[in-house]
FIFI-750349 format. One record per atom (N, C-alpha, C, O): residue in one letter; x, y, z. Coordinates in steps of 0.1 Angstrom, whole numbers, plus 2048, in hexadecimal, padded with zeros to 3 digits. Example, Ala and Ser with C-alpha at 12.3 -4.5 7.8 and 13.67 -1.06 7.14 Angstrom:
# FIFI-750349
A8847C784E
A87B7D384E
A8847DF84E
A88E7DF855
S8807EA847
S8897F5847
S88180084F
S88680B850
This chain:
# FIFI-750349
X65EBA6846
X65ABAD83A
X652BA4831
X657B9A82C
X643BA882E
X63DB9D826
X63BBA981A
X63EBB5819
X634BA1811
X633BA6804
X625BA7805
X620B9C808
X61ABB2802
X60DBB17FF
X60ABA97F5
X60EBAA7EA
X600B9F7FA
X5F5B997EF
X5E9B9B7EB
X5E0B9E7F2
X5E9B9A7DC
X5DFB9E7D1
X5D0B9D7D9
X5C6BA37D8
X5D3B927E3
X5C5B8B7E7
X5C9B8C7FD
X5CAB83805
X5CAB98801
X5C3B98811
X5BEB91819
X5C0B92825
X5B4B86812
X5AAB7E814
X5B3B70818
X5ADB6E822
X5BBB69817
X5BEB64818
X5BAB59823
X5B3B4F820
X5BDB5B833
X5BAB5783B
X5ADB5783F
X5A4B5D839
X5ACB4B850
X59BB4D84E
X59BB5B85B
X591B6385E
X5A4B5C85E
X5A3B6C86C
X59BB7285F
X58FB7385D
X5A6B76858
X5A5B8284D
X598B81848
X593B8D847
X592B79845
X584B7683E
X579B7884A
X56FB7D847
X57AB75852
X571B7785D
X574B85865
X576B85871
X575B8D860
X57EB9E864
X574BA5859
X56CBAE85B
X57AB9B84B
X578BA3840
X566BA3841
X561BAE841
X55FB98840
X552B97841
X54AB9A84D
X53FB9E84A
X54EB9A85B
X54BBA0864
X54BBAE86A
X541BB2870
X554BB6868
X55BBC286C
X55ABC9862
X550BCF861
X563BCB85A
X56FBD6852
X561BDB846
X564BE5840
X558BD5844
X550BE083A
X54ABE8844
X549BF4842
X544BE1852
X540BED85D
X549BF8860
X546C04861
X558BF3860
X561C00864
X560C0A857
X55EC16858
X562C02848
X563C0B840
X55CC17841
X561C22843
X54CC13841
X540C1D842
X546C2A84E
X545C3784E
X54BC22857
X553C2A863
X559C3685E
X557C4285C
X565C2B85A
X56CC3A853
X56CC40848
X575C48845
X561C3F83F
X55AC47832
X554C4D83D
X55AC5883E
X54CC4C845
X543C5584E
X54DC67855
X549C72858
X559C61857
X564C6C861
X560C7B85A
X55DC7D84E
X561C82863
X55FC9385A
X56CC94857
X56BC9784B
X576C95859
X585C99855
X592C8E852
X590C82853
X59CC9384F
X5A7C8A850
X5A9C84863
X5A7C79868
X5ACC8C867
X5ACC8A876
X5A4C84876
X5A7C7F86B
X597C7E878
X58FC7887D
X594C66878
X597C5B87D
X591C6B86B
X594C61864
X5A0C5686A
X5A2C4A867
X5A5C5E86F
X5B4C5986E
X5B5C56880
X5BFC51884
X5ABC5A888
X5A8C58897
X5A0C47895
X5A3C3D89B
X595C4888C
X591C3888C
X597C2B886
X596C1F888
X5A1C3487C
X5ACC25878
X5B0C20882
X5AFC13884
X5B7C2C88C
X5C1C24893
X5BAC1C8A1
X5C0C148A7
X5AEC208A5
X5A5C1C8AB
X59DC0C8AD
X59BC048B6
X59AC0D89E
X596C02895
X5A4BF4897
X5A3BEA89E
X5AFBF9891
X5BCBF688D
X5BFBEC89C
X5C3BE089B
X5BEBF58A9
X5C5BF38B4
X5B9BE98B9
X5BCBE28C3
X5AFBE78B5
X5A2BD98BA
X5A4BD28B4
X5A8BC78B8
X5A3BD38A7
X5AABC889E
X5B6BBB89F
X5B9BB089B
X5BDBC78A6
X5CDBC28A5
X5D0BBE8B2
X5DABB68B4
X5CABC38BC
X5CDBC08C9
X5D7BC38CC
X5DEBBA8D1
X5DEBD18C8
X5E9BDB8C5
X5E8BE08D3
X5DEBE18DB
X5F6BE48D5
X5F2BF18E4
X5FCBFF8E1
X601C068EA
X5FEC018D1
X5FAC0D8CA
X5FBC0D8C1
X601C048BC
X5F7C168BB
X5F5C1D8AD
X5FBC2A8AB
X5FEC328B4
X5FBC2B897
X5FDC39894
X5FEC35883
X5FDC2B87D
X600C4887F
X5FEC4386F
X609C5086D
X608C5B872
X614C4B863
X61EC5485C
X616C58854
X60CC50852
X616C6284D
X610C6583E
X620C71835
X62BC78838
X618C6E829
X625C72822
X622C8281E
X617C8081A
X624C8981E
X621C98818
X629CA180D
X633C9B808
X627CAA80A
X631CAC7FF
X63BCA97FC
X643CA7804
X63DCA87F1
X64ECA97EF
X659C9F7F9
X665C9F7FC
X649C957FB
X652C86803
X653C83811
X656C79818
X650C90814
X652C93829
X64BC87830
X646C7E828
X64CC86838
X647C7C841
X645C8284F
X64FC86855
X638C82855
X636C86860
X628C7A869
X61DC75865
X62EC78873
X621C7887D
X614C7D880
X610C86887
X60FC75879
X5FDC7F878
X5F9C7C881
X5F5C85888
X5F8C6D887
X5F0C6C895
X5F2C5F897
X5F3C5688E
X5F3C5E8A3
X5F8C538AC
X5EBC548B8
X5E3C5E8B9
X5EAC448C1
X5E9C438CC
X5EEC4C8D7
X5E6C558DC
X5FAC4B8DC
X5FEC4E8E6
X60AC568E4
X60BC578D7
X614C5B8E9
X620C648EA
X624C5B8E7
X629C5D8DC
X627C488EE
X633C418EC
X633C428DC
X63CC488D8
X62BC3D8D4
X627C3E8C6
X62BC458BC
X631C428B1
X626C518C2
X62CC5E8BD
X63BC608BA
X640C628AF
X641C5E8C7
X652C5D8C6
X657C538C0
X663C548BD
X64FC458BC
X659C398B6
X655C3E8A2
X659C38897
X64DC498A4
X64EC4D895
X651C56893
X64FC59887
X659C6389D
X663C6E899
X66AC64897
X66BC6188B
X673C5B8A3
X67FC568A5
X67DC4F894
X687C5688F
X67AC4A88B
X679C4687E
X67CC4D875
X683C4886B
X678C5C876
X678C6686E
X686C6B86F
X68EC6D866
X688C6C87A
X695C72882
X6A2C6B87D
X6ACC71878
X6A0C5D880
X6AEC5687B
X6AEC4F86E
X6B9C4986B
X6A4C4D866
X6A3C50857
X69BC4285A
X696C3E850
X699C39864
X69AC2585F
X690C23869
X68FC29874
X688C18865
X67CC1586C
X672C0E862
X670C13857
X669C02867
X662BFB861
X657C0685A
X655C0484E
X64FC12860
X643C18860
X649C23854
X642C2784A
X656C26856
X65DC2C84B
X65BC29841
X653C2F83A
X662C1A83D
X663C0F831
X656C0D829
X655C0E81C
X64CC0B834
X63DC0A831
X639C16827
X633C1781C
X63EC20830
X637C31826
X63CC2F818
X635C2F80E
X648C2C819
X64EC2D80B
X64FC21800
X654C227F4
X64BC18804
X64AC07800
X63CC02801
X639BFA80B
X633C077F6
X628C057F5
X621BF97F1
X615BF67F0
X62EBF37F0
X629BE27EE
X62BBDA7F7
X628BCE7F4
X631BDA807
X635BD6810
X635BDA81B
X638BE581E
X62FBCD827
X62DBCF833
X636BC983B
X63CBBE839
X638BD6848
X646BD084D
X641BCC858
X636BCE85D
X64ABC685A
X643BBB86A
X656BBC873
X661BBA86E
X653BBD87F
X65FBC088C
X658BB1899
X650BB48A2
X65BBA5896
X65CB9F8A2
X65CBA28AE
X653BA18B7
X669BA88B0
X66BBAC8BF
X67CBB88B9
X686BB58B3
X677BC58BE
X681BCB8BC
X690BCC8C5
X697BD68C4
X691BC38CB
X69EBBC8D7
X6A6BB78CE
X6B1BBC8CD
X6A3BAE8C7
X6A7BA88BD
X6AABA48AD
X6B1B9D8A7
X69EBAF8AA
X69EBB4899
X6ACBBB894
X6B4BC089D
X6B0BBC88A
X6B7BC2886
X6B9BC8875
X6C4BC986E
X6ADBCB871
X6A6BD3867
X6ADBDC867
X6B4BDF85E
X6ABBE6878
X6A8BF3878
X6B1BF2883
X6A9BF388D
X6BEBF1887
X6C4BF2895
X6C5BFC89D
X6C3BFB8A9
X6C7C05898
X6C1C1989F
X6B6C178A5
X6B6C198B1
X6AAC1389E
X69BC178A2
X69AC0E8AA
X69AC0F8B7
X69AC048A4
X699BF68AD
X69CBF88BE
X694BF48C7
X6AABFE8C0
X6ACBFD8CD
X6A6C0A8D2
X6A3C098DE
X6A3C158CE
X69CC238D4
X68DC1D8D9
X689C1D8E5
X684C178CB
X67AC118CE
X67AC0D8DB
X675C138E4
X67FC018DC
X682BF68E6
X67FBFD8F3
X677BF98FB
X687C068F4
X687C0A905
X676C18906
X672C1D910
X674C198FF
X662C1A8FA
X657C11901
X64CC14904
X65EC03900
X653BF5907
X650BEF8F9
X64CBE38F9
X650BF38F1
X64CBEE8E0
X656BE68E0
X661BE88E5
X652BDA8D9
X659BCB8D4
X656BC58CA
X65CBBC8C5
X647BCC8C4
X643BC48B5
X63EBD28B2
X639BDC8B8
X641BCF8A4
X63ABDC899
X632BD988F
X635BCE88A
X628BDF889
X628BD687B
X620BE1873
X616BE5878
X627BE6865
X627BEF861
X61BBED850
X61BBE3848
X616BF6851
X60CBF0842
X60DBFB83B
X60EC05842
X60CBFC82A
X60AC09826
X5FCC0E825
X5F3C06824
X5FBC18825
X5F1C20822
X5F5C27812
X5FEC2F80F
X5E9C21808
X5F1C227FB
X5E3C217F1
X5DDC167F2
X5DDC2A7E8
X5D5C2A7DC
X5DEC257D0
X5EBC267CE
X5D2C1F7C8
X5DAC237BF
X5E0C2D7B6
X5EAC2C7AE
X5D7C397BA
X5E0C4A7B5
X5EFC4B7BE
X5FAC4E7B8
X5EEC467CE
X5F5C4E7D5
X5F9C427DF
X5F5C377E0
X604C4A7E7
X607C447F5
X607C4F7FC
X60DC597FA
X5FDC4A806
X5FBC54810
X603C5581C
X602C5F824
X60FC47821
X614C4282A
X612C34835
X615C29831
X60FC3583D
X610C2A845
X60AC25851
X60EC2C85B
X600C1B853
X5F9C1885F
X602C11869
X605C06864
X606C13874
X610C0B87C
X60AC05887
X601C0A88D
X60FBF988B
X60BBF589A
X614BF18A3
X61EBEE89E
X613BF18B1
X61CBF28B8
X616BEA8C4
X60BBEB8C9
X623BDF8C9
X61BBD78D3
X629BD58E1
X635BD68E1
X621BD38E9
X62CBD38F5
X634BC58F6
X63EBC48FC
X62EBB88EE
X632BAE8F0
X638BAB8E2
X633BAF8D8
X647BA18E5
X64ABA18D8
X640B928CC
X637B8B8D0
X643B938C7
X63FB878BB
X631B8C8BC
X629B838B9
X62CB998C0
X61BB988BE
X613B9D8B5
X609BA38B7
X619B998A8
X613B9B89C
X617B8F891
X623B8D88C
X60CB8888E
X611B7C882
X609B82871
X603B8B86D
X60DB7486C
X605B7585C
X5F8B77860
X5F4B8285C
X5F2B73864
X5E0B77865
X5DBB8486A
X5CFB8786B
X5E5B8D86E
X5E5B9C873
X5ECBA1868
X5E8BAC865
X5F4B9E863
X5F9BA0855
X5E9BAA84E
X5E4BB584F
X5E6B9D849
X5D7B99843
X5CFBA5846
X5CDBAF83F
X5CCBA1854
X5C0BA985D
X5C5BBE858
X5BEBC7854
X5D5BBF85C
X5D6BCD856
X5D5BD184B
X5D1BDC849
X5D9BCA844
X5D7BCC830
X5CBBD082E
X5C9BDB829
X5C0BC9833
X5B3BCD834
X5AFBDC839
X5A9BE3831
X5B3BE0844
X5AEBE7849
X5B6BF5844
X5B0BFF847
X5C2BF683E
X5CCBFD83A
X5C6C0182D
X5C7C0D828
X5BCBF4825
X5BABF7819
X5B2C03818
X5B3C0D811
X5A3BFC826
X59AC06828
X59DC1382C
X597C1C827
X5A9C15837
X5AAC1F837
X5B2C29830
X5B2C34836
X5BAC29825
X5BFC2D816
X5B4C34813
X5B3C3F816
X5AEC3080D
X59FC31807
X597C3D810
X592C4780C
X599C3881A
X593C48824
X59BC53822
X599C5F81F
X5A3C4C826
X5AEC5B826
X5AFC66819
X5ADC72818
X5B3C5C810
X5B1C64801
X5A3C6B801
X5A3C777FE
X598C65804
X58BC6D800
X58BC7880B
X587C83808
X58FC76815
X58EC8181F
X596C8B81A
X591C96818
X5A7C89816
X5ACC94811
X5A6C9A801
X5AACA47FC
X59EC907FB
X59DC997F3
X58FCA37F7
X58ECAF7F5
X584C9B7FF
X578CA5804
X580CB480C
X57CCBF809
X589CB2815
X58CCBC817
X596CCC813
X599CD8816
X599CC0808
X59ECCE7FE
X597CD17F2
X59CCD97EA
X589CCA7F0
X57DCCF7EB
X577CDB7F4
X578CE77F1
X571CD67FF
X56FCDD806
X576CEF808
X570CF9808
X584CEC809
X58BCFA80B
X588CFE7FF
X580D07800
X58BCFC7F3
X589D007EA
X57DD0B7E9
X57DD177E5
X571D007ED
X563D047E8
X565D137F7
X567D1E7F2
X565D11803
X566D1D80D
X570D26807
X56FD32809
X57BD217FE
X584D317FF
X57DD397F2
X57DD457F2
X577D347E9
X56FD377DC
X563D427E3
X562D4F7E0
X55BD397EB
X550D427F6
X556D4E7FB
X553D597F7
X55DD4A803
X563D56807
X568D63800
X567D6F804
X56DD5F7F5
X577D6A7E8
X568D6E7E3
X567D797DE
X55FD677E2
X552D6F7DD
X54AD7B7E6
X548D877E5
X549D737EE
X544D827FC
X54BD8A7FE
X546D957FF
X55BD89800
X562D957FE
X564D9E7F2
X56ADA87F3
X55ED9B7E8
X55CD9F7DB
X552DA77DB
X551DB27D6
X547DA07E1
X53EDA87E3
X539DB27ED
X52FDB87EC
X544DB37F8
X545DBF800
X54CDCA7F9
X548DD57F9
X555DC77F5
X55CDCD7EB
X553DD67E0
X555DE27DF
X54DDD27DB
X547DD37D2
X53ADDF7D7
X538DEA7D1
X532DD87E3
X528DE47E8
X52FDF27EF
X52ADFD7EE
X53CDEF7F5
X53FDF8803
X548E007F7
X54AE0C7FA
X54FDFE7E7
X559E0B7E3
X54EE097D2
X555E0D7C8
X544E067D0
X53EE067C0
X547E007B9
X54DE067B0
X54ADF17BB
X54EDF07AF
X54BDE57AB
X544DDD7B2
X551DE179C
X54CDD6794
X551DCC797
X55DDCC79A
X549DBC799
X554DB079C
X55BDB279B
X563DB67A4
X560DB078C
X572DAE785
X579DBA790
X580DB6799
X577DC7790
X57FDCD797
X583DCB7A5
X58DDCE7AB
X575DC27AC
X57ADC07B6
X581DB87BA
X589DBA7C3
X57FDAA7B3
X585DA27B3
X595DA37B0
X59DD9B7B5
X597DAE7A6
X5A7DB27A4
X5ABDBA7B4
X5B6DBC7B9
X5A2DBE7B6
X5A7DC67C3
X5AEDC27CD
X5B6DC87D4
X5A6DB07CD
X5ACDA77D9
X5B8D9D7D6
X5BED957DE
X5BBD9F7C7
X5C6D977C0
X5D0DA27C3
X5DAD9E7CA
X5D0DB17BF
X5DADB87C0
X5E2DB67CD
X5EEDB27CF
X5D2DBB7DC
X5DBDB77E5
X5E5DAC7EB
X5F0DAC7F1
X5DCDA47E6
X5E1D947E8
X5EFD927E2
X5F7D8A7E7
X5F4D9A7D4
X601D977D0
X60DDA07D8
X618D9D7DC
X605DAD7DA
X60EDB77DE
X615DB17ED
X621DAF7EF
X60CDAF7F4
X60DDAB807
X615D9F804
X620D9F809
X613D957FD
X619D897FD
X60FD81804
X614D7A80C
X601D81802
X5F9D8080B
X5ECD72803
X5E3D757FB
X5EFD66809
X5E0D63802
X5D7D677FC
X5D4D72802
X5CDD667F0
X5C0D677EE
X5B6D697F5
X5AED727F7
X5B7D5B7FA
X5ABD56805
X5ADD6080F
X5A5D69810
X5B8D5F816
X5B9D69825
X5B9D75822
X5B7D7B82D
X5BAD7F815
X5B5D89819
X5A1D8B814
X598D93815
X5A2D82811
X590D8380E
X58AD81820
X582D89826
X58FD77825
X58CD77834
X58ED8183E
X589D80849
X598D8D838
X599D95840
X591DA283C
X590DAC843
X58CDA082F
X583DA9829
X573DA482D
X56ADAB82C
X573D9B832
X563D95837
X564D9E845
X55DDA7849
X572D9684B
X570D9885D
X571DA885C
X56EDAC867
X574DB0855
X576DBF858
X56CDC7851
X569DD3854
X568DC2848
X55DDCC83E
X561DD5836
X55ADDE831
X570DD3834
X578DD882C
X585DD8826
X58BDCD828
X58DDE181F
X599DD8819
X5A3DD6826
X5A1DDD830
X5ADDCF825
X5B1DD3835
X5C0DD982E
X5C3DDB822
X5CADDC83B
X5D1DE883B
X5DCDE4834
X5E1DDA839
X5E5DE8828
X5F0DE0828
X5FBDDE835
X5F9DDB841
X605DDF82F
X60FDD683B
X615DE583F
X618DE584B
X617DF2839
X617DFE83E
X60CE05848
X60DE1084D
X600DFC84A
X5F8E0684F
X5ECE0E848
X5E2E1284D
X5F1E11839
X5EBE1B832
X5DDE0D82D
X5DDE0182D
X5D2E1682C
X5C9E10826
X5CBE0F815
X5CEE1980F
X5C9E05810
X5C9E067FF
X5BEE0D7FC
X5B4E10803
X5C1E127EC
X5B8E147E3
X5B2E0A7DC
X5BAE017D8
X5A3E087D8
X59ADFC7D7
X597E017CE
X58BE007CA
X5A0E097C5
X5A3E067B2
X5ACE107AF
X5B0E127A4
């Protein structure tokens, strides 16, 4: 378990990563169209870097959840339910301990995490090393690495992840906030074209119509957005949950 420093830079790995590489990956992952993508070249990036033989990234979600957004391989996958599952695990600690990177020598012999540690183990995994993924608004969770041999992660991979953890924070946040811009701006589009079929196919005025799709929307228990989508795809109001067609005022 090390403590992040103010200064990444420290070593000469880290400085020749930092000056060589990691503004090209940045551009990389500012470049991704989605969170998924985004989050396909960390660990990509992550696993050349690190000379890892896998990856994966916890992220944190409402109200504190913690889920598996994406991994490498299946083994990966399972060494971060198995985390979630029995509450203890370095990639865990990481999500929630935004100031600290955890590091697993060889999980045969750790004893941090003795549950995970031995589930891991029979996985083929023997070193871990966990970084956060963390803005300063937010924590988004956790970049992990995973290697078949034990002791195969020291202080200059420390280094080397901080880096790359930083950059990819930084993606991630911009990606989630572009794509809940994005929805935004499509569910807006959308509630307008349905407004305006609305509007040509029964005579009526915005505001009316626009109440027309709020009505149904409260009554059905039914999204905004999705019934505007179902007013695009049908060219009209669609049926309530009885069957009967509404009245469109």
């Amino acid at each position: 378990m090390t403590a992040l420093s103010d200064d990444p830079l420290r070593t000469g790995v880290a400085r020749d990563v930092a000056s060589m590489s990691v503004a090209d990956i940045a551009l990389e992952l500012h470049g991704a169209e989605d969170t998924a993508e985004t989050l396909e070249r960390v660990l990509d990036y992550s696993r050349a870097a690190l000379q890892s033989d896998g990856a994966g990234v916890l992220l944190i979600h409402a109200r504190g959840q913690l889920e598996a957004i994406a991994s490498t391989d299946e083994a990966v996958a399972l060494a971060h339910a198995l985390q979630v599952e029995l509450g203890e695990g370095p990639c865990l600690e990481a999500a929630v301990d935004p100031r600290t990177i955890y590091r697993v020598d060889d999980t045969t012999t750790d004893a941090q995490w003795p549950r995970w540690n031995a589930e891991v183990a029979t996985l083929g995994f023997r070193s871990v090393l966990a970084v956060p993924l963390v803005t300063e608004r937010r924590r988004y969770g956790s970049l992990n690495l995973y290697a078949h041999r034990p002791n195969a992660f020291d202080d200059e991979d420390e280094e080397v992840a901080t880096i790359l953890a930083r950059h990819a924070s930084v993606a991630v946040a911009a990606s989630h906030e572009i794509e809940g811009l994005r929805n935004a701006v499509d569910g807006r589009k959308t509630i307008g074209i349905a407004m305006g079929l609305l509007m040509a196919r029964y005579d009526l005025e915005a505001n009316t119509a626009f109440d027309v799709l709020r009505r149904y929307s409260q009554a059905n228990n039914v999204k905004l957005r999705d019934v505007a989508e179902q007013v695009v795809a049908d060219r009209q109001l669609p049926d309530t949950y009885d069957g009967r067609q509404p009245e469109p005022a």
